[in-house]
N, C-alpha and C positions, 0 to 999 in steps of 0.2 A: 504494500500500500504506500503509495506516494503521500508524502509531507504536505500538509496543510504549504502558501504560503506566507512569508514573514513580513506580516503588515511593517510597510515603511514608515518610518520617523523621521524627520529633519531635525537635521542639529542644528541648533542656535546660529543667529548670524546675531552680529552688534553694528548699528549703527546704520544701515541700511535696508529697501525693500529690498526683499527677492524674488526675480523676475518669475512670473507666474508664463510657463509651458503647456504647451500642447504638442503631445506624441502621434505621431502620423504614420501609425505602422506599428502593432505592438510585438510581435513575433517575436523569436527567440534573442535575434538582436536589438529590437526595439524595445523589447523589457529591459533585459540588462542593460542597455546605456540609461534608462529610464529608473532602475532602479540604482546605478552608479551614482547619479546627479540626486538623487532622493535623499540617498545616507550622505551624499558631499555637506548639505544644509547651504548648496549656492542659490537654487531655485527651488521655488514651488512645482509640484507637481498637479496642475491644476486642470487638465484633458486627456485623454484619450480617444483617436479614434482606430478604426479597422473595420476592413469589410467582411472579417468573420467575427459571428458571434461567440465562438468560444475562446480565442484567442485575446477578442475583448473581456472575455470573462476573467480570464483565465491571469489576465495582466493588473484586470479588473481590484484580484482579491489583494494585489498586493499594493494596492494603493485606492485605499474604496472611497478617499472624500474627494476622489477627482470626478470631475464630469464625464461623459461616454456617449461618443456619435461615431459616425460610420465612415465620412467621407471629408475631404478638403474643406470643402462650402460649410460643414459643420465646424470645425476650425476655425477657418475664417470669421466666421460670427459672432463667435467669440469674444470674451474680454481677456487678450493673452499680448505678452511680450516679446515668444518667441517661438519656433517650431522645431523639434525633431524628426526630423523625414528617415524612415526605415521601411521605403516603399520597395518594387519591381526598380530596379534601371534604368525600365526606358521612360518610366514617369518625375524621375528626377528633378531634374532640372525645369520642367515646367512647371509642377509644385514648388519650388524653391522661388521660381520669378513670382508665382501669384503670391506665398508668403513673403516674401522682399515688397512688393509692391504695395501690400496692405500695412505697412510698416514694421511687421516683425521680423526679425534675427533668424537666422536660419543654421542650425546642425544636421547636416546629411550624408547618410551614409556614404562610402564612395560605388561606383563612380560619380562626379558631380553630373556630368550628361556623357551619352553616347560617344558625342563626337568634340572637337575643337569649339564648334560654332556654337554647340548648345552650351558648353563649360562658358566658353567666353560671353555669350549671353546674360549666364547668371551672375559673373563676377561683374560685369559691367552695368548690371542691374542695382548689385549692391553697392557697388561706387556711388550711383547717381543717388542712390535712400538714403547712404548710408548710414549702413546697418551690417552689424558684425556676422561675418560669415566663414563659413568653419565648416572642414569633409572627416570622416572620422577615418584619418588616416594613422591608424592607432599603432602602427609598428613605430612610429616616430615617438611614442610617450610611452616608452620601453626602456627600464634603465639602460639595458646595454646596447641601445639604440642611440640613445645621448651621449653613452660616454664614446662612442665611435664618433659621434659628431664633434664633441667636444676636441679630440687626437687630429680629426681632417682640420676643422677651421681654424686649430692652433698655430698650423702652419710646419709642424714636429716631423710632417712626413715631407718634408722637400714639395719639389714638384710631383703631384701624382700624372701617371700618366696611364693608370691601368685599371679597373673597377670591374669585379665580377658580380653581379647577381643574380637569384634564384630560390622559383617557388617553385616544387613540385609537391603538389595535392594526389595522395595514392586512393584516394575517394571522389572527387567532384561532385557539383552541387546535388541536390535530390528534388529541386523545386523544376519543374518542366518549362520555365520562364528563361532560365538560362541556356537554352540550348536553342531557341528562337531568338537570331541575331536582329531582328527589329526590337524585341522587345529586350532584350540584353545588351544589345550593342557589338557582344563578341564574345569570345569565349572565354581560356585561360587568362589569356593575358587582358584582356577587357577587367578578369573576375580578381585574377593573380598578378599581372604584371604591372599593371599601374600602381601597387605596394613601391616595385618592383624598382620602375621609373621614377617615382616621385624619391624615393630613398635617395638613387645615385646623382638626380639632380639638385635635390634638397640639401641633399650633404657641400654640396660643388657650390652652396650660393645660383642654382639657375642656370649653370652658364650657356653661352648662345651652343645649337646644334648645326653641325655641317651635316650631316648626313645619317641618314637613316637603310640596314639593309636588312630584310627578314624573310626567315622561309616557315609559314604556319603549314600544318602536318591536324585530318582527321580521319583515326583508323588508321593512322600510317600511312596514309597519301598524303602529296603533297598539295595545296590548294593553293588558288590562283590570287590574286590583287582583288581586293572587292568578292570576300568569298561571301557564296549565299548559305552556306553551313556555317557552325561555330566551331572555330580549329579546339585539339585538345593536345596540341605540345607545340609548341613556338620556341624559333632560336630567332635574336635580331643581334643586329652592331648596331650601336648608337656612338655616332666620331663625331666627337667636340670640337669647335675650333681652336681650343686652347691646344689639339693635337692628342688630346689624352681619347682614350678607346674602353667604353660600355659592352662587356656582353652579356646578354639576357638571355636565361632559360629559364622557364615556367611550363608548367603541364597538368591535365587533371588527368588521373588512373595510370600515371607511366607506373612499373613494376619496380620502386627505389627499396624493396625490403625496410620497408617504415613508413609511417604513417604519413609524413611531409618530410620533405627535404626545405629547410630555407637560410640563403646566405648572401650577406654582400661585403663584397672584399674589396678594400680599397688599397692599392699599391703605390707608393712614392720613390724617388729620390735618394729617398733616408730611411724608409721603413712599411710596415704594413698593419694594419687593423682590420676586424673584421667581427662581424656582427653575427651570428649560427646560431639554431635551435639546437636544442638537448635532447639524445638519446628517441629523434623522430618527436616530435612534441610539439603541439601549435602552440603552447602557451611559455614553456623556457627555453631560456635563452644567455648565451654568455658573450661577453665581448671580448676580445684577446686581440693584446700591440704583439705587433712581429718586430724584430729588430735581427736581421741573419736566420740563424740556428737558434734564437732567445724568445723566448713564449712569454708575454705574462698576461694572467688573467686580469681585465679591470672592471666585468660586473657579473655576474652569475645568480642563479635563481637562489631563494626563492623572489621573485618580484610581483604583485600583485594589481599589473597594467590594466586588465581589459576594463574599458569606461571610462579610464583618465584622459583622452581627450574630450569626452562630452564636458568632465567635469572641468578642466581646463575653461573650454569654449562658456560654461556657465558663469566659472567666476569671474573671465570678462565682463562677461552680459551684466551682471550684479555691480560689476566697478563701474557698469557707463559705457565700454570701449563701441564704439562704432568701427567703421569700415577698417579692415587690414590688408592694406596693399599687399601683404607678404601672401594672400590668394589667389594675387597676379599671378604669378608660379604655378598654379593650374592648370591655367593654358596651355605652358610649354609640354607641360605633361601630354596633357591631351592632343596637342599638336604630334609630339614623337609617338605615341599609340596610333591615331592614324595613321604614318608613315609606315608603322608596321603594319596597320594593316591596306598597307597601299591606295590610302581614299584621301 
């Protein structure tokens, strides 16, 4: 028998409101960021909607003085501050403009939209309201995700010229939405690589892309530019103009004898760091400086990340912060995803 569950409580804030939320998707990831920000005591948790009933229920019991509707337009009508989007994919980013537009804050899962245009869209939306916008790109609010950033922007590893990364998922998704490329966008790397991309660019400060090469693979075929399936293993090169060289591998179901594979290596001048899951594991993680033949560990489990970017993005919301140019950086994301996948 399954666990009643654990009605949430907010912890004390001092000195200010807290921005009263509406959850737009409560499923298994839209609770948990939901109940992340609940125990944070940054916001209120003041909506829920979803278009199944039991899922609403079911999100329902662990936060029961919030309110309960089904759809957008119920949101919208709301008296709310800001919105968590834990929708399909392909409804992203136009949910995000219609909340940015009605003047609330917007947290959404990733991807922000399918393509370039719809990303750029929504950040250029939130510029003009501005109003604080935020993708939960939560591999980034990983200790040993930080302390690799912290070792590249130091400057400690010379010039980098060499960056590996990689997801491979020995499961892939169970929901039927993702393997319909209108309604998903793409596949692996749609689902997986944009962790993937956003890492090696985020890490890099942005920097400008010369060029983009990729071969997407479904079933072990190779597929074409503009595929009308969603690939399930992708390789790309992404060559910076600084001269430095991205390679990417992602895939759902490859056969790695483990649960996921995932890593990104960064190479310098002077040395190397590198960010890895534990023993196949979605959730630890360790970070380790190379220096030659010399290892040393700088963050290792236990860490207790998943929903620390919601909560992040909350305690802005609660300070005031409006627009974050540092979103601009979406784009380019989104721009080199398409180049992979040749659109």
């Amino acid at each position: 028998m399954s666990e009643a569950p654990a009605i949430l409580t907010a912890a004390p804030t001092r000195g200010r409101r807290r921005p009263r939320l509406g959850f737009l998707g409560v499923g298994w990831i839209g609770q948990n960021r939901m109940e992340a920000i609940a125990r944070s005591g940054a916001a209120e948790v003041a909506m829920l909607c979803d278009t199944s009933a039991d899922i609403l229920q079911r999100a329902g019991a662990a936060a029961p003085d919030a309110t309960r509707g089904t759809c957008l337009e119920d949101l919208l009508a709301a008296d709310l501050d800001a919105v968590v989007i834990a929708t399909p994919s392909a409804l992203h980013a136009q949910q995000s403009v219609a909340a940015l537009e009605r003047g609330l804050a917007v947290f959404c899962q990733k991807p922000l939209g399918r393509t370039a245009e719809e990303v750029r869209r929504v950040v250029e939306t939130a510029r003009r309201v501005d109003r604080l916008l935020a993708v939960d790109l939560s591999y980034r609010f990983t200790a040993a995700m930080q302390q690799v950033r912290n070792v590249v922007t130091s400057g400690d590893l010379g010039a980098i010229y060499a960056v590996n990364v990689v997801f491979h998922n020995a499961y892939g998704p169970d929901k039927k939405w993702f393997y319909d490329p209108e309604l998903s966008g793409g596949g692996c790397v749609m689902d997986l690589g944009v962790h993937l991309v956003d890492a090696a660019l985020w890490m890099l400060d942005f920097p400008a892309v010369a060029g983009v090469a990729s071969r997407l693979y479904a079933q072990g075929k190779p597929l074409p530019p503009r595929p009308a399936v969603v690939e399930d293993f992708a390789n790309a090169r992404i060559d910076l103009e600084s001269g430095a060289n991205v390679n990417l591998s992602c895939s759902w179901r490859l056969p790695a004898g483990q649960d996921c594979v995932i890593a990104a290596e960064f190479y310098g001048t002077k040395g190397g760091v590198a960010f890895r899951n534990v023993g196949g594991s979605f959730y630890d993680f360790v970070a380790e400086r190379y220096d030659g033949t010399k290892r040393t560990v700088l963050a290792q489990p236990p860490d207790d990340w998943p929903g620390r970017a919601g909560v992040a993005w909350a305690e802005r919301l609660a300070n005031g912060d409006g627009f974050d140019a540092e979103v601009e950086g979406l784009v380019r994301v989104a721009e080199v995803l398409d180049a992979i996948y040749g659109r």
